[in-house]
N, C-alpha and C positions, 0 to 999 in steps of 0.2 A: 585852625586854617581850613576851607573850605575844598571840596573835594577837587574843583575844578585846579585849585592853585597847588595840589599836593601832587598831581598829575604833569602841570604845565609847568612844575620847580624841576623833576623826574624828567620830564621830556626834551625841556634844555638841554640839563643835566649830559643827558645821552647824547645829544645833538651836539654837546659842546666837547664828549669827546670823541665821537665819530668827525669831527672836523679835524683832526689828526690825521688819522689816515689817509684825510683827501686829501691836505697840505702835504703828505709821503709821495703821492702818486703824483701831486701835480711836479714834485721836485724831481721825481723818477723820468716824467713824463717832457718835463724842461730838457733832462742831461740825454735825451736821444740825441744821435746826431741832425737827425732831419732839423727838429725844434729848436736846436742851437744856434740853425743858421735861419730859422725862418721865426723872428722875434715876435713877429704876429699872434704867433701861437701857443705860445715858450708856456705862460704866468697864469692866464685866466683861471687855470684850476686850484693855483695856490693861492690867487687873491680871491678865489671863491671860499677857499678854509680860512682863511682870515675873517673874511666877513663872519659866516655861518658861525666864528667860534667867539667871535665878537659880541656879535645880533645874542648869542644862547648864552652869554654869559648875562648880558641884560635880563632879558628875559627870567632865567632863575633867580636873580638878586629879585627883581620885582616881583616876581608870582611866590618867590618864598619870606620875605618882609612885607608882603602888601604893602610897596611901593606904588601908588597909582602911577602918579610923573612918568615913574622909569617904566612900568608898562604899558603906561600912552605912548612913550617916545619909541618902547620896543617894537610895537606895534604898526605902529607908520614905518618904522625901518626892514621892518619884515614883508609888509605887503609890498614896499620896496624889490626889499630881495627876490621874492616869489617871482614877480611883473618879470625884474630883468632875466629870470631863471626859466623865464615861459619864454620871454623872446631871444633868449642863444638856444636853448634847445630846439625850438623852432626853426631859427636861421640853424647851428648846427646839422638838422636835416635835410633841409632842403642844399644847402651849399655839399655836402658829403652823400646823396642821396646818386649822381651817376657813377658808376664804376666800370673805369678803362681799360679794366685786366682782361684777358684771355688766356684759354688755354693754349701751349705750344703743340701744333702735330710735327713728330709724332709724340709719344707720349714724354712729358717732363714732367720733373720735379715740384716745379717753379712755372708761376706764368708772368707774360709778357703786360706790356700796357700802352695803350693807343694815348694820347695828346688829348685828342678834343673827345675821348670819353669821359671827361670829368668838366665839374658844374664851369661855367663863363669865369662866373666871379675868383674861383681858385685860379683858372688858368690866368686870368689877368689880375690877381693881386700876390701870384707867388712864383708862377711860371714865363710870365709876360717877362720881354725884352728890358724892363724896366728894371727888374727886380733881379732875374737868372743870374748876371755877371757877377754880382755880390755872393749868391747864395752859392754860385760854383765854389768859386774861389775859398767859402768855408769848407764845404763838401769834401774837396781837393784835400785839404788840412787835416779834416779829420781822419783819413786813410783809413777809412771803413771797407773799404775794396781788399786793401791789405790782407784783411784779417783771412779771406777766404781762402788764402793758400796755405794756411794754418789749420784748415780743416781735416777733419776726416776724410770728408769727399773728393780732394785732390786729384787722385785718381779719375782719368776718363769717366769707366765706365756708372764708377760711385757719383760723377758729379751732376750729371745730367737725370738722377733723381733727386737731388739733395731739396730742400729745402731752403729759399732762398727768400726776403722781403722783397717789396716791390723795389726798395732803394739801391738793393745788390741787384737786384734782376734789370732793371734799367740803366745804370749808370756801370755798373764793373762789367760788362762782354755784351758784344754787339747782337743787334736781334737775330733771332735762329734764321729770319728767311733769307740774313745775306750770302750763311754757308760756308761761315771761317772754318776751317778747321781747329780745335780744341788743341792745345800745348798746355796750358794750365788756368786754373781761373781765372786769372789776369791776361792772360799774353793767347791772342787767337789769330790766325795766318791764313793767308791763300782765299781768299771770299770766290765762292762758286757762284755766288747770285750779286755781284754789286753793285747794280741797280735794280734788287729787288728791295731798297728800302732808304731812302735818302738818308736815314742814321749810318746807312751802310762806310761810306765815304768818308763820315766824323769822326770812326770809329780808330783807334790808335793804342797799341799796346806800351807806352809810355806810361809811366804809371800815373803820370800828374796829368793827362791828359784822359785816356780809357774811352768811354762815352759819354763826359761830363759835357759835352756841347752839343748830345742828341737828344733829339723829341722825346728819344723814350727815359730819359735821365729825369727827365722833368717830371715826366708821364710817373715814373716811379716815386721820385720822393712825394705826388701829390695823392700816389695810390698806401703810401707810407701815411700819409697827413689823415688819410679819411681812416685806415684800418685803427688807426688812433684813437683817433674825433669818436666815431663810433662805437668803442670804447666807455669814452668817456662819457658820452649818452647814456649810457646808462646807467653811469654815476648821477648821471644829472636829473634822470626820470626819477628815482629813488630818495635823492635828493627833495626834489619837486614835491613828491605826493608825503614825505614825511615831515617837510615844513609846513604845507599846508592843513596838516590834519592837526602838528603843536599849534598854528594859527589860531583855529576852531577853537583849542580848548582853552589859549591865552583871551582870547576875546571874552569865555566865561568867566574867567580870571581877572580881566579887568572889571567885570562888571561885579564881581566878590567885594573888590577891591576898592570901588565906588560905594556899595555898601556897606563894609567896615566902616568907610570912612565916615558918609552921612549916620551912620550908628554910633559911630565914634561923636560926631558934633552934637549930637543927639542928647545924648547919656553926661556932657559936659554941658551944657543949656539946661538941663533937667536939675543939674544939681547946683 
């Protein structure tokens, strides 16, 4: 077998079982709550370990049988894969590239998140009028707000360092500038500023309610969606540059594997 096809058997090989872990993450990455309710986002990483364990299981049948067939077919399926793996990480960047967080003065734990800090296309295919009422109504269900009075932090003064996601910082207690006074991480009272924040008003210590119908609710789980996405970018850059380089050495492979075979026809016509 030719060096190029003892490499590109090897490099599948790896590829196909590194496509585990990515299918782990995208299943990890599905059961957040944010991704539960925004479907959009849920899968691509796990039908991306399908693919990749799919594509590299071809790929080593072919490069280690000198299959040509199966590594012309792997081939055009892979330049496939790369194409579409350049243009989500590309969209990925550009769509996840503004960030709506800020820090709170005076000093906190956790930061806040503006609306129209984050890219057009999030806010109108996940935050827009269109979509919010649905994704509330999961949010609501999952009672991820809950959880924070189950923390450690509970306490005042521990809470307003705590460490919080964007999803808890915008949707479970209302923005600091409207000046609830603190009872517990769910339940805030007496607003000193309310109208210094139009969430001010939406805000409701109800549990089923909270700030799941404020700007910054939204603001959050989209600051949720990019710390993610972001994330996953660099699964996907890593992804990228080590399909493309098993590419390289598959295409020497097929061309092995063209020669086998014309030597093959060769040596049978000879005799």
């Amino acid at each position: 077998m030719g060096l190029s096809n003892n490499i590109t058997a090897v490099l599948n090989f790896i590829a196909l079982l590194c496509s585990f872990p990515i299918i782990a993450s995208g299943l990890w990455l599905a059961s957040k709550p944010d991704n539960e309710c925004v479907h959009l986002f849920r899968w691509p990483v796990v039908i991306l370990g399908f693919l990749i364990m799919v594509i590299s299981l071809m790929g080593f049948i072919g490069a280690y049988w000198y299959k040509e067939g199966v590594l012309g077919v792997y081939l055009c399926c892979m330049a496939i894969l790369i194409t579409l793996l350049l243009i989500l990480l590309i969209f990925a960047f550009v769509v996840t590239r503004p960030d709506g967080s800020y820090w709170v003065p005076p000093a906190r734990g956790y930061k806040e998140y503006h609306l129209q800090g984050f890219s057009t296309w999030l806010r109108d295919h996940v935050a827009s009028d269109d979509y919010w009422p649905n994704i509330r109504n999961c949010l609501t269900d999952t009672n991820f707000c809950a959880k924070l009075n189950t923390s450690p932090y509970m306490a005042s003064p521990q809470y307003f360092f705590a460490h919080m996601s964007p999803l808890q910082s915008g949707c479970c207690k209302p923005p600091t500038a409207c000046g609830y006074q603190y009872v517990n991480p769910t339940m805030w009272i007496n607003p000193a500023n309310p109208t210094a924040d139009p969430d001010c008003s939406l805000w409701s210590s109800d549990p089923s309610m909270l700030c799941y119908n404020c700007s910054s609710c939204r603001a959050g789980l989209l600051g949720n969606l990019r710390n993610e996405w972001r994330k996953v970018n660099i699964i996907l850059i890593v992804t990228v540059v080590v399909l493309i380089f098993v590419y390289v050495i598959a295409c020497s492979a097929f061309r092995n594997a063209q020669t086998e075979d014309l030597f093959r026809q060769y040596k049978q016509g000879w005799a």
